[in-house]
Each structure stands twice: as structure tokens, then as C-alpha cells.
N, C-alpha and C positions, 0 to 999 in steps of 0.2 A: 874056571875060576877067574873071578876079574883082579887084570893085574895092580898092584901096589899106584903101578904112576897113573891108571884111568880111575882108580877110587880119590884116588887123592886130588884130582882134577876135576870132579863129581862134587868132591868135597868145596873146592874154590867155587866151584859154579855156585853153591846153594848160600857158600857165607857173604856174595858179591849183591845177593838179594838186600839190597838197600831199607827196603822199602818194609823188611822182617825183620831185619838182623836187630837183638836187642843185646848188647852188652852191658849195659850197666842202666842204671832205673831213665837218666835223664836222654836215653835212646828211645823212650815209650812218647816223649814229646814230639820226638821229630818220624814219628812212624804213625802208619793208619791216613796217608795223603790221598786214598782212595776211598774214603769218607766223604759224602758231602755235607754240609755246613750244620743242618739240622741235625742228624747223627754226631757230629762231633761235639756238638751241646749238649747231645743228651749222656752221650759217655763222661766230658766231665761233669753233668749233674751226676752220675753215678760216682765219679772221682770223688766228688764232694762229701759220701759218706762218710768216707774213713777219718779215722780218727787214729789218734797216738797212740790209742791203745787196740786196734785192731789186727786180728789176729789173719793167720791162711788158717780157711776151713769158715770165717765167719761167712754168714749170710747176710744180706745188705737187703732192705726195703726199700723200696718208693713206689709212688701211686701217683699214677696218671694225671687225676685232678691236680695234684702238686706241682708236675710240669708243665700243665697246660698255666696254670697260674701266673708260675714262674715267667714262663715263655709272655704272655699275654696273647694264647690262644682260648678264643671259644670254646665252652663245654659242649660240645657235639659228636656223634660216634665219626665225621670226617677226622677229626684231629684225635681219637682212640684209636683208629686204624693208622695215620701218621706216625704215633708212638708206637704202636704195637710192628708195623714195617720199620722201625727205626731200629728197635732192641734185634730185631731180625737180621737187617742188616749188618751191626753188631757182631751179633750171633756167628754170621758167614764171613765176614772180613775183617777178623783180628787176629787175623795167625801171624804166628812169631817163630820169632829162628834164635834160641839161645847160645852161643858155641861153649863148649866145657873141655876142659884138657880131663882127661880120666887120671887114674892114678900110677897109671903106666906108661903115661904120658902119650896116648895117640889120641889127636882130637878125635871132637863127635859136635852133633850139631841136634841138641836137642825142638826138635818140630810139637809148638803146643798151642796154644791159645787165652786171648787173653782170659777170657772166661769159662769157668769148667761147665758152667750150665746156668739159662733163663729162663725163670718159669713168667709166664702171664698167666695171670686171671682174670678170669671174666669181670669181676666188678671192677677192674683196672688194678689192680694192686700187682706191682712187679717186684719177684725177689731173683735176686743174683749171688753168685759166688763166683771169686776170680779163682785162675787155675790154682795150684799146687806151685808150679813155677812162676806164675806171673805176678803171683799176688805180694810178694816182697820187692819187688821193684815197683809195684804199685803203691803200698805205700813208704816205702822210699822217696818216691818222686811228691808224692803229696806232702811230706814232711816238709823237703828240703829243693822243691823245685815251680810248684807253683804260690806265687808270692801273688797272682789277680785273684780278685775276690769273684764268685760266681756271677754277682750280680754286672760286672765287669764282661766277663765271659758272655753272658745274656745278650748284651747289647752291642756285641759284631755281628752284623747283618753277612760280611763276606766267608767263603769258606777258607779262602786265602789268605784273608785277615788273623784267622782262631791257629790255623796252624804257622804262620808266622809268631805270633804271641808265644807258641809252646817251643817254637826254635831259638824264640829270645830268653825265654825260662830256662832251656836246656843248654845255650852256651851261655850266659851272666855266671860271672863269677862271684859269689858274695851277692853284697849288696851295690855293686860297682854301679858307677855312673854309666859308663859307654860298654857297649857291646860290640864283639867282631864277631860274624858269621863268614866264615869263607868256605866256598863247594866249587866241583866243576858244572857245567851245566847240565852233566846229567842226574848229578847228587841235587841241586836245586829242583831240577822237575820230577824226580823222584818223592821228593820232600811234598811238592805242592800237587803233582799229578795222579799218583799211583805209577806202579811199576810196569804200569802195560802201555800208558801213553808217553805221547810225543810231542813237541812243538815246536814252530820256526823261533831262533832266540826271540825275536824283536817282537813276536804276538805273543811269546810266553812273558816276556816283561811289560810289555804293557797291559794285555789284561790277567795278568796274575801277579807278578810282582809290586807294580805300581799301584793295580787297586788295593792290594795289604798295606803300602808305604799310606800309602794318601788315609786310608780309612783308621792307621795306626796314630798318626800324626794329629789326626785331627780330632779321637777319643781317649789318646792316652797321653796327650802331651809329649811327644817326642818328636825327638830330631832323628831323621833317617836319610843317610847317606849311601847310595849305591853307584858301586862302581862297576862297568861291565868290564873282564878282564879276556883280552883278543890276544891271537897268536896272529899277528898279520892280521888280515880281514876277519877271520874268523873269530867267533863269541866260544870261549872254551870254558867262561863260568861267570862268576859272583863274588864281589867281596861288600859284605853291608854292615854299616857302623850304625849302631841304635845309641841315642843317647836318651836315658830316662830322665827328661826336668821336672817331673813329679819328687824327685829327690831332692831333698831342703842342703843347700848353698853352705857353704865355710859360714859363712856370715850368718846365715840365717838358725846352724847348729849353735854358736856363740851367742846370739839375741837368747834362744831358749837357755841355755845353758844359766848366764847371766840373769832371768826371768824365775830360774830353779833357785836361782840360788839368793837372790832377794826373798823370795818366799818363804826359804827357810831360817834367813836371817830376822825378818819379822816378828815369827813363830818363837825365836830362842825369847823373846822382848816378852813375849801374853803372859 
């Protein structure tokens, strides 16, 4: 019989999986870093279903031609096999680690996935259903956590770009102006890597860090600040300040406000 203090350390190993663990809906943004870029598109084309009124148990549509559309790929069986390896991919790496207190109080770590089942058809028409457990933090997060429009999502070219974007969605508070992100460096390349790689800090920031600041900066209107934080020599993590300036100014909510309200004073006059 395995003792109390090895299950319980069994236990710690499986909820340190970063890269699973989903506690609350805005943990589905910053998980799934072992995705690449195209795959991360197509999941949130499927994000994009839901709606305020959907249910766990619904079944969700889309069709190939849609995302190739979307995408601005060619209608060819190259880019049907692209999306059909995409949903595959999918399919194989979106396992999740929920942790639950029971009602006895001894955890448990419920092991599920993000989706219960993908079907494809041959004339391209793809239907899905998210699990049982995933599907209320999926749309939770939809509701209240992604504020980019798809067509926004479309156009990051990097892979490091899309999931930066979902790590700024999942710590914004509100509708705040600045963002703080802070991790060590292994929760940072976790976030951007998957959980099985590795990197020296200085190539991990440059080509993955910086190409999301740069490519962030320069389609979304932000200011990004990063700070590398050292123990002596040593890189032990990240602290990153996002400031959103697509958000209208003191002055600029006054102008409108003002412009409101002329309008309605006009109106009392007709």
C-alpha cells in the first residue's frame, strides 16, 4: 500500500505541471504553449463559437472552407490536410489538470481534456464538443477574458505573439490601462515553450520574448516593458508591464462624454 507522504508527493508532482494545471477559466489562456501558431488559431477559431448562451453537451460547427477563408489560405486538399493535422493536434495536446478539494476534504486532481471528441468530414465540415469539465471555463473565459476580436487573432503571424496576447487577457484586470505579468523563468518558458523544453535565458528572450513584444507593439498599439529579474548573474524570471493605448485618455472619455451630451441637448430643442 502506498504510503500517505509518497501519494501525497505523487500528488505535488502532477499539480507543479504548469503547463495543465487549470484552476479557474483565465488558466486556459496561459496553457496549451506546446501548440504551434497555426493550431493556436484554429482553437481560438473554435473559441469563437460560443456564445452567452451556450451550454456543456453543445455541439459547435465550423467548415474548413471557413478557416481557410478566414485564414487567407488557398482552397486546396494541401491546406484540408493542414486543418485536419491541426484539429489532430488539438485532439493530442490539450490535456488539462483540474485540482478539486472533495467533500472530505482530501484533494484530487482531476486528469481531462480540453475536448470530449472531433469529428471531421470528408467534405471538410468539422464538429466538436468541449469536455464535461472544460467546457465552463471555456465559456467563462470567452465571456470575460478575451476582449481581441478574431480578426485581430488572424493577423499574429508569431506563435509567441498569440500566446502572449492570451497571458495579457488572463492577467488584465478589468478594463485597466497597464498590465503586470510576473513568473520565474521556468513559468515564463513553460507559458511559451511547452513543458518538455528548455532554453538558455538570453535565446529564450530574444527569440521568443522579444519577437511577441516587437510584433505586439507594433499591431496592437502597446507599450511593453520587460524587466529581466537576476539573482547575481543569474536570470531567475520576468516581470512585463503591457500598457494598452488603444484605450481612449481622461480627455479623450470627456471630449465624448461632452459630444453625448450636446446631442442630447439638441434633441430636447426638435
Amino acid at each position: 500500500m502506498v504510503s500517505n507522504r509518497k501519494s501525497s508527493k505523487i500528488y505535488e508532482e502532477l499539480a507543479s505541471r504548469q503547463n495543465y494545471l487549470v484552476v479557474q477559466a483565465n488558466d486556459l489562456a496561459k496553457a496549451f504553449g506546446n501548440l504551434k501558431a497555426f493550431e493556436h488559431k484554429v482553437l481560438d477559431y473554435c473559441f469563437s463559437s460560443v456564445t452567452k448562451d451556450s451550454r456543456v453537451g453543445d455541439v459547435f460547427t465550423v467548415h474548413s472552407l471557413d478557416i481557410m477563408k478566414h485564414f487567407g489560405l488557398t482552397k486546396n486538399g494541401q491546406n484540408y490536410r493542414r486543418i485536419a493535422e491541426a484539429f489532430s493536434r488539438l485532439n493530442e495536446n490539450t490535456a488539462l489538470y483540474i485540482p478539486e478539494t472533495l467533500p472530505d476534504g482530501r484533494r484530487s486532481i482531476i486528469m481531462t481534456q480540453l475536448f470530449s471528441r472531433i469529428r471531421f468530414i470528408e467534405d471538410g465540415l468539422v464538429e466538436f464538443k468541449f469536455s464535461e469539465d472544460a467546457g465552463p471555463l471555456v465559456f467563462e473565459l470567452k465571456r470575460n477574458y478575451y476582449s481581441f476580436h478574431l480578426d485581430e487573432l488572424g493577423n499574429v503571424k508569431s506563435k509567441y505573439s498569440l500566446i502572449l496576447m492570451k497571458l495579457w487577457e488572463a492577467y488584465r484586470l478589468g478594463n485597466r490601462e497597464y498590465t503586470t505579468i510576473k513568473g520565474s523563468l521556468e513559468e515564463w518558458q513553460d507559458w511559451f515553450l511547452g513543458e518538455e523544453k528548455s532554453w538558455p535565458a538570453g535565446l529564450f528572450k530574444r527569440n521568443a520574448l522579444m519577437v511577441a513584444c516587437d510584433e505586439l507593439e507594433m499591431k496592437f498599439n502597446a507599450d511593453i516593458d520587460l524587466t529581466t529579474v537576476k539573482k547575481g548573474r543569474k536570470v531567475i524570471g520576468y516581470e512585463m508591464v503591457i500598457r494598452d493605448r488603444r484605450m481612449p485618455t481622461t480627455a479623450e472619455v470627456i471630449i465624448e462624454a461632452e459630444k453625448a451630451s450636446h446631442q442630447t441637448d439638441i434633441y430636447d430643442f426638435l
